[in-house]
C-alpha positions in Angstrom: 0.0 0.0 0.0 2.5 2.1 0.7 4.0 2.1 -3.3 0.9 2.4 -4.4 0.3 5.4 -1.8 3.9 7.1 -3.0 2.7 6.5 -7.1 0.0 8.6 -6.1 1.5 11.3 -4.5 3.6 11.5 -7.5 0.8 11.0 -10.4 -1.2 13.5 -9.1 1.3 16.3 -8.3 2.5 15.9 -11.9 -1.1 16.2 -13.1 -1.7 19.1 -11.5 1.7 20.7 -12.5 3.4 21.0 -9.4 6.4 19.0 -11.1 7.1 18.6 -14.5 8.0 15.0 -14.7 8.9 12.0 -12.4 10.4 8.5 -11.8 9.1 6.8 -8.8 11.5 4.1 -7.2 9.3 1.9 -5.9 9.3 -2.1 -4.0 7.2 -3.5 -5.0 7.3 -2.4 -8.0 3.6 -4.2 -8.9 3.7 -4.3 -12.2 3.2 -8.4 -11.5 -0.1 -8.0 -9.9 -3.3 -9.4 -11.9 -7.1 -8.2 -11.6 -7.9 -10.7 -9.1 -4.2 -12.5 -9.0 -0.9 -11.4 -6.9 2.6 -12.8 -8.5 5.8 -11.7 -8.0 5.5 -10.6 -4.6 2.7 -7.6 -5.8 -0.4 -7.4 -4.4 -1.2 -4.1 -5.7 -0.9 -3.0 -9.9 0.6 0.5 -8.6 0.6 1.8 -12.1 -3.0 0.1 -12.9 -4.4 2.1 -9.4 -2.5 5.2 -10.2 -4.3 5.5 -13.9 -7.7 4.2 -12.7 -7.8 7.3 -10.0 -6.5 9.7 -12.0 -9.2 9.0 -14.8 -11.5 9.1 -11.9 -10.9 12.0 -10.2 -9.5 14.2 -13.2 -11.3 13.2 -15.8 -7.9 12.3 -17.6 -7.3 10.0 -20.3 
């Protein structure tokens, strides 16, 4: 949760302009996590979250 929480923290601030750009170094990384599936130690899709919310809440993408 705590990725996931720090993915956020940096998708939104570079939504909303307050940085231009940004690499988050993250573990777990998540990018292994399924729908309904966790592999490769990820239980959370951080990237998958991150996109979902900012569609949500932004009305982006």
């Amino acid at each position: 949760r705590t990725a996931v929480g720090c993915l956020l923290e940096l998708a939104f601030k570079v939504a909303a302009g307050e940085v231009k750009n940004g690499f988050a170094v993250i573990r777990p990384p998540g990018h292994h996590a399924e729908e309904s599936t966790a592999m490769g130690f990820c239980f959370f899709n951080s990237v998958a979250i991150s996109a979902k919310l900012l569609q949500q809440r932004l009305s982006v993408g």
